[in-house]
Backbone as CSV, one residue per row, in Angstrom:
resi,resn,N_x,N_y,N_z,CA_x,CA_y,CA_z,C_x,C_y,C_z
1,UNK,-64.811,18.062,-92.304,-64.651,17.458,-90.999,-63.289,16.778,-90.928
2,UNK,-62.620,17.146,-90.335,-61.462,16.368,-89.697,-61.768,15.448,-88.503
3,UNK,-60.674,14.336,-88.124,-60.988,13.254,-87.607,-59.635,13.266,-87.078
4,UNK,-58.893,13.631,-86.244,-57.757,13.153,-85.311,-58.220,12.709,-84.044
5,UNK,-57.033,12.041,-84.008,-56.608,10.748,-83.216,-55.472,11.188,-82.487
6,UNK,-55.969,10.985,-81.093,-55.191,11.443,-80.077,-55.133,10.329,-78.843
7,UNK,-53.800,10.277,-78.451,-53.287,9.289,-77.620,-53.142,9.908,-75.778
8,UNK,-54.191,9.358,-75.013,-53.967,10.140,-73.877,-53.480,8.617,-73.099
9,UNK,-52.138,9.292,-72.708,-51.208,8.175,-71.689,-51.287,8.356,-70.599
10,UNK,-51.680,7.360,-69.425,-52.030,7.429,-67.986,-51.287,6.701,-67.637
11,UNK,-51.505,6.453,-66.266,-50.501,5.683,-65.206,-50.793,4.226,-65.502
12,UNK,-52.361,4.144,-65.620,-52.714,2.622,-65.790,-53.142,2.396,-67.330
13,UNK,-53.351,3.081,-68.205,-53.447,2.470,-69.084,-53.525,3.086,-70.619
14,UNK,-53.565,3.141,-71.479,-53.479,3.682,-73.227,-54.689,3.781,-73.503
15,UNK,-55.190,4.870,-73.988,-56.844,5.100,-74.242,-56.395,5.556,-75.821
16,UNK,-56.912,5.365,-76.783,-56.831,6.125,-78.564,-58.514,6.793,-78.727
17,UNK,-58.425,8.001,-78.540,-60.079,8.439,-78.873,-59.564,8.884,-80.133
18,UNK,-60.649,8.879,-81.294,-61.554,9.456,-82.513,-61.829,10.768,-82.081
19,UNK,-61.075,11.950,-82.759,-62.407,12.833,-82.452,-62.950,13.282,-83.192
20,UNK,-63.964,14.147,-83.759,-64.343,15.157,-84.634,-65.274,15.948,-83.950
21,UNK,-64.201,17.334,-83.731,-65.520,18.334,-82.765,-66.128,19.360,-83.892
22,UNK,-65.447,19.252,-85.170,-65.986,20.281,-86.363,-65.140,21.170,-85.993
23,UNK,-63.542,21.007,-86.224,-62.582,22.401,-85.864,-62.805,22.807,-84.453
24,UNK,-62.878,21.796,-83.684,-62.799,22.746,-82.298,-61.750,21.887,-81.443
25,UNK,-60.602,21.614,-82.129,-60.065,20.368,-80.992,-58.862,20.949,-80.648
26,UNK,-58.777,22.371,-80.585,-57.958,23.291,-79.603,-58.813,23.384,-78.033
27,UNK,-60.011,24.231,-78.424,-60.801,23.981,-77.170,-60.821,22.379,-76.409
28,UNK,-60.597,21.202,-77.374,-60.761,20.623,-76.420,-59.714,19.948,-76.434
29,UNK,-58.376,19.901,-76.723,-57.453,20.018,-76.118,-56.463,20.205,-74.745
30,UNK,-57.483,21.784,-74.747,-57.102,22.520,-73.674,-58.018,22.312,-72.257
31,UNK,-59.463,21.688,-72.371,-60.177,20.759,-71.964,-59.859,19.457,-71.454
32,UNK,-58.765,18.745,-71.851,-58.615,17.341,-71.731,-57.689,17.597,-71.065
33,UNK,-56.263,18.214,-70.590,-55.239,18.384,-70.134,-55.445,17.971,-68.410
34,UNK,-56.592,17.889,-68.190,-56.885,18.386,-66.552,-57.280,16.907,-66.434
35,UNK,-57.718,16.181,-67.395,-57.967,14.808,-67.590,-56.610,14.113,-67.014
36,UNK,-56.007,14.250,-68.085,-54.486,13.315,-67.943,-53.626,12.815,-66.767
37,UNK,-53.422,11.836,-66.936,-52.467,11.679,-65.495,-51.497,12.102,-65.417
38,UNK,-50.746,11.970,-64.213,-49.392,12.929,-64.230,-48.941,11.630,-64.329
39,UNK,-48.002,11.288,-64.905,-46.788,10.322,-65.007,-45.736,10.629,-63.655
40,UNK,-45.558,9.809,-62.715,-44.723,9.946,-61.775,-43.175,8.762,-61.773
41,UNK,-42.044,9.264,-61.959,-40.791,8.140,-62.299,-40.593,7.593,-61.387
42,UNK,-40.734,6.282,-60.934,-41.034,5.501,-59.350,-38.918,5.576,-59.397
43,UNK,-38.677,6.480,-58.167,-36.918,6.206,-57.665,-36.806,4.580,-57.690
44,UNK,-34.993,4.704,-57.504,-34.675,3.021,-57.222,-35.147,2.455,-55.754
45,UNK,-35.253,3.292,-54.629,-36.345,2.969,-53.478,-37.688,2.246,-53.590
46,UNK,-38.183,2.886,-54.693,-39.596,2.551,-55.159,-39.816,1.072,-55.794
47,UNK,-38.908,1.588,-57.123,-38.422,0.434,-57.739,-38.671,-0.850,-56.780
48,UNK,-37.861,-0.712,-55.804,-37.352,-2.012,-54.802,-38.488,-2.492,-54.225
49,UNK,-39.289,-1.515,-54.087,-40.759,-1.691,-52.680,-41.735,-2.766,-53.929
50,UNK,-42.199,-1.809,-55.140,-42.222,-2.488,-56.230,-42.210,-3.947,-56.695
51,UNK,-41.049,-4.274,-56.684,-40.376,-5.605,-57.253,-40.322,-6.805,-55.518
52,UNK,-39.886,-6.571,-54.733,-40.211,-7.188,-53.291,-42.154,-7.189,-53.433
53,UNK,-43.243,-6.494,-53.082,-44.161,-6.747,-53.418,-44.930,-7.480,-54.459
54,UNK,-44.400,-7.481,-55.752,-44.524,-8.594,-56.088,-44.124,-9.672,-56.452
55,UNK,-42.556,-10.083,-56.042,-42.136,-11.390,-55.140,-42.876,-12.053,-54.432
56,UNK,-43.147,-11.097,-53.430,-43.888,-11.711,-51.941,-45.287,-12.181,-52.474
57,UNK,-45.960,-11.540,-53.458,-47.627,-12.473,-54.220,-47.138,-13.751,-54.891
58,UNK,-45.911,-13.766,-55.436,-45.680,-14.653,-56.218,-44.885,-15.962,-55.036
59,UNK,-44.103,-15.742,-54.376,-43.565,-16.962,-53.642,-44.341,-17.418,-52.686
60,UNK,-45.827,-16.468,-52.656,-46.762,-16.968,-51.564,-47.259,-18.277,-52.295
61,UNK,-47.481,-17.545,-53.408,-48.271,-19.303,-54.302,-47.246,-20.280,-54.003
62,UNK,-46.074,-20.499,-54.103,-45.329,-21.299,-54.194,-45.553,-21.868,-52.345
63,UNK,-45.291,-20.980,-51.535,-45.177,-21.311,-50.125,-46.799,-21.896,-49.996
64,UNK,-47.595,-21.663,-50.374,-48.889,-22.303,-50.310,-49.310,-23.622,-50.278
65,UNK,-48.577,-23.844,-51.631,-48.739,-25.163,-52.210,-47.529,-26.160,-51.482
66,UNK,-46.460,-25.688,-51.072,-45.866,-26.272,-50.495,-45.825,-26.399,-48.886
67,UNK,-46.889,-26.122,-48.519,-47.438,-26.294,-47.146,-48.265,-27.316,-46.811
68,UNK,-48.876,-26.835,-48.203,-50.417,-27.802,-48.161,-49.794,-29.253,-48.464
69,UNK,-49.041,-29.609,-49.395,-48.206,-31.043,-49.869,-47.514,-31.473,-48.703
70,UNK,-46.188,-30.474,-47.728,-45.153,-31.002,-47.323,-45.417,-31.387,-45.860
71,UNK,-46.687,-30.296,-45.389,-46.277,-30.675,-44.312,-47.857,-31.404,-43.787
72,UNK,-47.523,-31.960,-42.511,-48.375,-33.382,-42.326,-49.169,-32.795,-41.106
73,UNK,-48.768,-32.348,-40.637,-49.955,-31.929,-39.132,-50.836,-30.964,-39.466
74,UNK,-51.868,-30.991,-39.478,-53.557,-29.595,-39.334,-52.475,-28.455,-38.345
75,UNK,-52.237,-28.561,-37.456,-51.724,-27.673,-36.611,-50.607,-26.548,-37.432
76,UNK,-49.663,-27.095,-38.041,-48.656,-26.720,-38.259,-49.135,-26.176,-39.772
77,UNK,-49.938,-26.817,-40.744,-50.566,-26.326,-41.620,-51.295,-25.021,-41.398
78,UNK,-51.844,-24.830,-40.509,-52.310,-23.467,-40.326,-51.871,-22.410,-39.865
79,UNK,-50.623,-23.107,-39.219,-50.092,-21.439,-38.611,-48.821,-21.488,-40.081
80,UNK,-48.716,-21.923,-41.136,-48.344,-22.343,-42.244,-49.177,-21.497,-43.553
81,UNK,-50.399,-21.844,-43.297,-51.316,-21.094,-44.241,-51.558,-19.418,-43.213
82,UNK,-51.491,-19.104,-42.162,-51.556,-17.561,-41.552,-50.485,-16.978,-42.299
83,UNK,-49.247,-17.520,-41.955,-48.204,-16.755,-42.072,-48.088,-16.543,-43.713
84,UNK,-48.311,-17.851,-44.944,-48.588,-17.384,-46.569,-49.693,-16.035,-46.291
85,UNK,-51.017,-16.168,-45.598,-51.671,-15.614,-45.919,-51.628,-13.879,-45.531
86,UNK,-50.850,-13.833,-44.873,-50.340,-12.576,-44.489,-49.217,-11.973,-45.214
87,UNK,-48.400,-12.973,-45.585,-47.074,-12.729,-46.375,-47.725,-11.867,-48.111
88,UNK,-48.999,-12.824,-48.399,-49.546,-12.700,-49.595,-50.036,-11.204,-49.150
89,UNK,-50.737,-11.140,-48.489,-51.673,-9.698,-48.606,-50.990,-8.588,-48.003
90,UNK,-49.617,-8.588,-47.305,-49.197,-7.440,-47.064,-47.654,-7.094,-48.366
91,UNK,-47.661,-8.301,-48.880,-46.825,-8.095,-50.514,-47.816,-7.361,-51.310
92,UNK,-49.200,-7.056,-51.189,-49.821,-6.333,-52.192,-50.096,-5.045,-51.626
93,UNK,-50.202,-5.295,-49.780,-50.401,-3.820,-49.749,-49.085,-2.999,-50.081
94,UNK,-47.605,-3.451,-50.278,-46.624,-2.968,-50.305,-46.702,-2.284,-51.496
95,UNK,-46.787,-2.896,-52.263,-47.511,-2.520,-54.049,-48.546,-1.305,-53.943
96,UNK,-49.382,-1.301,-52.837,-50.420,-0.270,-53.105,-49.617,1.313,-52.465
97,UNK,-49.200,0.855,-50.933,-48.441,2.094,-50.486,-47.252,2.207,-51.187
98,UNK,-46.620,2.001,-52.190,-45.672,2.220,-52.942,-46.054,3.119,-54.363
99,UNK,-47.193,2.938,-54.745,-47.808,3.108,-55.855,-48.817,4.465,-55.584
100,UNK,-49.650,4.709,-54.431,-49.903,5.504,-53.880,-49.175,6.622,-53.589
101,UNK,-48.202,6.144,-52.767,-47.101,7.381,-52.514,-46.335,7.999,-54.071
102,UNK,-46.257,7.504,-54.761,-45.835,7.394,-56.035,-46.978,8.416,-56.582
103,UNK,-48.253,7.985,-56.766,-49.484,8.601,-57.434,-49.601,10.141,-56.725
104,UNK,-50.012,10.141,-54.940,-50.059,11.115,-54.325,-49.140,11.967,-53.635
105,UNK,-48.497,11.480,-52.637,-47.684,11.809,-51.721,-46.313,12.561,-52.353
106,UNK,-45.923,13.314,-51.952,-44.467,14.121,-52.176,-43.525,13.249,-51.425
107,UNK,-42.370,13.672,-52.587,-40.887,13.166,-52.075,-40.538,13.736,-51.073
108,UNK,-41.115,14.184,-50.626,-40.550,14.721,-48.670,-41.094,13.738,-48.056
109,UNK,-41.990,12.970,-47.727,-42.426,12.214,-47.243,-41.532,10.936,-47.851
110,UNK,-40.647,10.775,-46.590,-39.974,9.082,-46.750,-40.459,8.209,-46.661
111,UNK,-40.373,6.768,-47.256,-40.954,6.105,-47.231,-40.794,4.863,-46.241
112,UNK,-40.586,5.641,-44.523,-40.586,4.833,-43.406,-41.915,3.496,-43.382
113,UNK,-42.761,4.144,-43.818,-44.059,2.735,-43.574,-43.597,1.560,-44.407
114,UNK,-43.626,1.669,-44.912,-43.053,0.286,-46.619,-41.616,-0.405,-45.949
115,UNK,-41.000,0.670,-45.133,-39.895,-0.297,-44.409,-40.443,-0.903,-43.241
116,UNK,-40.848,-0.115,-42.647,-41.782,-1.253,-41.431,-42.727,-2.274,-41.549
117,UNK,-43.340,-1.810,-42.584,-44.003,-2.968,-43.060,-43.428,-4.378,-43.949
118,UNK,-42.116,-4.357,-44.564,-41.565,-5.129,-44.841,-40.574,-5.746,-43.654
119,UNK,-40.142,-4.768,-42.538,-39.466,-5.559,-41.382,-40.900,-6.667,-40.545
120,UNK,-41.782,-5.629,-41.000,-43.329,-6.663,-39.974,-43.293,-8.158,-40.566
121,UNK,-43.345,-7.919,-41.949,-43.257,-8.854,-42.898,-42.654,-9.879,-42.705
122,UNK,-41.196,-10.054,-42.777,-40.177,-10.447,-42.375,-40.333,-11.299,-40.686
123,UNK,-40.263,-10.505,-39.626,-40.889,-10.743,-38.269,-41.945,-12.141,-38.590
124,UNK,-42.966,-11.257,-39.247,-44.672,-11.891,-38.812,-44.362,-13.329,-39.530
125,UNK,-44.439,-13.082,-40.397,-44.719,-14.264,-41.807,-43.271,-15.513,-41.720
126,UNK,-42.430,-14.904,-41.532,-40.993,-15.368,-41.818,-40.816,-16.502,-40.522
127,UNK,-41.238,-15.672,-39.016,-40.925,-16.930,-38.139,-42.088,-17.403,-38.182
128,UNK,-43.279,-17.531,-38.889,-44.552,-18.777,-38.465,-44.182,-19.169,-39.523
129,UNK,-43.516,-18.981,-40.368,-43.103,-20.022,-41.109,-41.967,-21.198,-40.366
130,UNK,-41.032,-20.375,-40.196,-39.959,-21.055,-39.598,-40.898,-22.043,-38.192
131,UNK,-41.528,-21.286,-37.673,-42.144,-21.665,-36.628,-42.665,-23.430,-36.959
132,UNK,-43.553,-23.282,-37.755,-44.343,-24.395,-38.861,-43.646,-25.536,-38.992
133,UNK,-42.181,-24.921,-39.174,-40.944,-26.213,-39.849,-40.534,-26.534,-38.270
134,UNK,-39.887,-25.960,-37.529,-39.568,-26.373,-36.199,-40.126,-25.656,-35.171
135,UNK,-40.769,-26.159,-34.506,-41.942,-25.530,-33.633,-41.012,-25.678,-32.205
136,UNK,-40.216,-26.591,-31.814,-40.003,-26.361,-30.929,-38.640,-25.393,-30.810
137,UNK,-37.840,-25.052,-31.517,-36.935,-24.135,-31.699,-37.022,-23.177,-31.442
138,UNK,-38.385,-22.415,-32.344,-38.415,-21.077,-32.226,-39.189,-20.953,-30.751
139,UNK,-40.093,-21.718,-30.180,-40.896,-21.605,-29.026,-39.658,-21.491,-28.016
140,UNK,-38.758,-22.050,-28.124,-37.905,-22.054,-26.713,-37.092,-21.279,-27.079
141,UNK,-37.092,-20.683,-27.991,-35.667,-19.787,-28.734,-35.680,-18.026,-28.627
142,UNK,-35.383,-16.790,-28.955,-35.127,-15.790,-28.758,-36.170,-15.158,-30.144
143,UNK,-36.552,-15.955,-31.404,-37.587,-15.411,-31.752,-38.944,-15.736,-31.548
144,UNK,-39.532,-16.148,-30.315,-40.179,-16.219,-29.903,-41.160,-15.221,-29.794
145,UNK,-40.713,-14.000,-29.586,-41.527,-12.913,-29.638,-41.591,-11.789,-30.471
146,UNK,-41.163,-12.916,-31.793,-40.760,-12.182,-32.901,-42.565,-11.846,-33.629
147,UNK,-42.787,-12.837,-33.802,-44.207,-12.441,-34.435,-45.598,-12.018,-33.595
148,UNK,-45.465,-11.646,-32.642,-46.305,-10.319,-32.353,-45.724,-8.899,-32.149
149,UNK,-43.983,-8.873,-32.309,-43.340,-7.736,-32.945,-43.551,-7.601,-34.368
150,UNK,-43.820,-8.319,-35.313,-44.147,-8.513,-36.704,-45.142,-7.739,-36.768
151,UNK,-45.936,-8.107,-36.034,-47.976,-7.569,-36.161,-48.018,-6.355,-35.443
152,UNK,-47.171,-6.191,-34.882,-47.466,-4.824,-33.742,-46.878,-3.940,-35.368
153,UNK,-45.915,-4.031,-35.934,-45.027,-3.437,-36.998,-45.742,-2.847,-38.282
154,UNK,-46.649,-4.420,-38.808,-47.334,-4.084,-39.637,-48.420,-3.309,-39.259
155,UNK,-49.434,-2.965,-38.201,-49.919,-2.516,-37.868,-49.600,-0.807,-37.564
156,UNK,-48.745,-0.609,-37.218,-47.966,0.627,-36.795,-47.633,1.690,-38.876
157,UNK,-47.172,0.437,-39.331,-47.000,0.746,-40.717,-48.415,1.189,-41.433
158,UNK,-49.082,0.500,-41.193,-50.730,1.159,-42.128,-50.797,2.158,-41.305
159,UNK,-51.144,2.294,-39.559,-51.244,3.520,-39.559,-50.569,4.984,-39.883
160,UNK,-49.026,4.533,-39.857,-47.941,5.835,-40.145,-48.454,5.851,-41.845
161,UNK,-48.688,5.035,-42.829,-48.787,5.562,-44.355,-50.359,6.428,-43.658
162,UNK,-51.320,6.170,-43.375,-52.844,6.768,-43.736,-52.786,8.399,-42.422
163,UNK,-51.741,8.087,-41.657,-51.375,9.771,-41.115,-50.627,10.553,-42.497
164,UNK,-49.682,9.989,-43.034,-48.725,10.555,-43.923,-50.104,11.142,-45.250
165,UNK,-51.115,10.144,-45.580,-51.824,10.140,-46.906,-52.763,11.500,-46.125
166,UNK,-53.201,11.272,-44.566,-54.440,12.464,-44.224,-53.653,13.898,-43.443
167,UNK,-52.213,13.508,-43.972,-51.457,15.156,-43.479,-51.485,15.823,-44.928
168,UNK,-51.074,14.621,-45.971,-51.186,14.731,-47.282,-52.168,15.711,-47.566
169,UNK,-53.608,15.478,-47.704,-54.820,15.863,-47.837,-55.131,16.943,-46.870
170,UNK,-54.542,17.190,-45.813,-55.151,18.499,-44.915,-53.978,19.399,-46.150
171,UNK,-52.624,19.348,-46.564,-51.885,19.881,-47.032,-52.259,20.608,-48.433
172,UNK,-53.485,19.827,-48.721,-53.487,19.993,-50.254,-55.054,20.934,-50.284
173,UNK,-55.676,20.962,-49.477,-56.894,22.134,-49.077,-56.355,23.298,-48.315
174,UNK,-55.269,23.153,-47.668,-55.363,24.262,-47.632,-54.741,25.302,-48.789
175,UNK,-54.360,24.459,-49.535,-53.501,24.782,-50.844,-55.048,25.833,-51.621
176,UNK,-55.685,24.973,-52.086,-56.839,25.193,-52.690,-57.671,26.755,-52.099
């Protein structure tokens, strides 16, 4: 009986199996291949979507805590905690449609959503923040109608990635 040890490398993680099939670990070899993940090299585009996504989880904690300490009005605290709390969860969806497109999607497919969704980002999160700190500025000011251009953006962005992911999938049956 032989006993090799084989290293199957995935996207998410290092598995070491034991095997002993009694001389059969060609057959299953050739068996396991269909297992494996494809390793995909995330471009410097990616890279970027990447590293901005998780910025944006990480300076949310920071913007959190410094909402909750600095600033003094319930009012202004909450449109304070919307704008972290949006900032936080669309920094992870950036991570997911980045990672996704990465996992599924072909390099023909640009990665317009991840930019709209980081301009939404920007828009949404960025002036209720600003908003929070000087409320009467931005209310009488020209970004005023910046953050329901934010939300219209991010919104527009999930739907353009899940057309791109279900053109994806009509693409890949008819393949089959």
């Amino acid at each position: 009986m032989v006993i090799e040890k084989i290293d199957l490398v995935c996207m998410w993680a290092r598995f070491e199996f034991l095997v002993d099939f009694f001389e059969s670990k060609r057959r299953f070899a050739a068996s396991l291949q269909r297992y494996v993940c494809k390793v995909h090299i995330l471009n410097k585009e990616n890279e970027s979507w990447v590293a901005l996504g998780l910025a944006a989880v990480a300076f949310s904690i920071a913007l959190a805590a410094y909402g909750r300490h600095a600033l003094t009005d319930p009012d202004l605290q909450i449109r304070w905690s919307i704008a972290v709390e949006y900032f936080r969860y669309m920094g992870l969806g950036l991570l997911v449609m980045t990672l996704m497109r990465n996992a599924w999607l072909s390099n023909s497919c640009r990665p317009w959503p991840e930019r709209l969704l980081v301009f939404g980002i920007v828009l949404f999160s960025g002036v209720l923040m600003l908003e929070s700190l000087e409320p009467e500025w931005v209310e009488r000011g020209p970004l005023r109608m910046a953050p329901p251009i934010g939300g219209i953006s991010l919104i527009i962005s999930w739907l353009w990635f899940l057309m791109q992911f279900l053109q994806r999938s009509k693409a890949t049956e008819a393949e089959i």
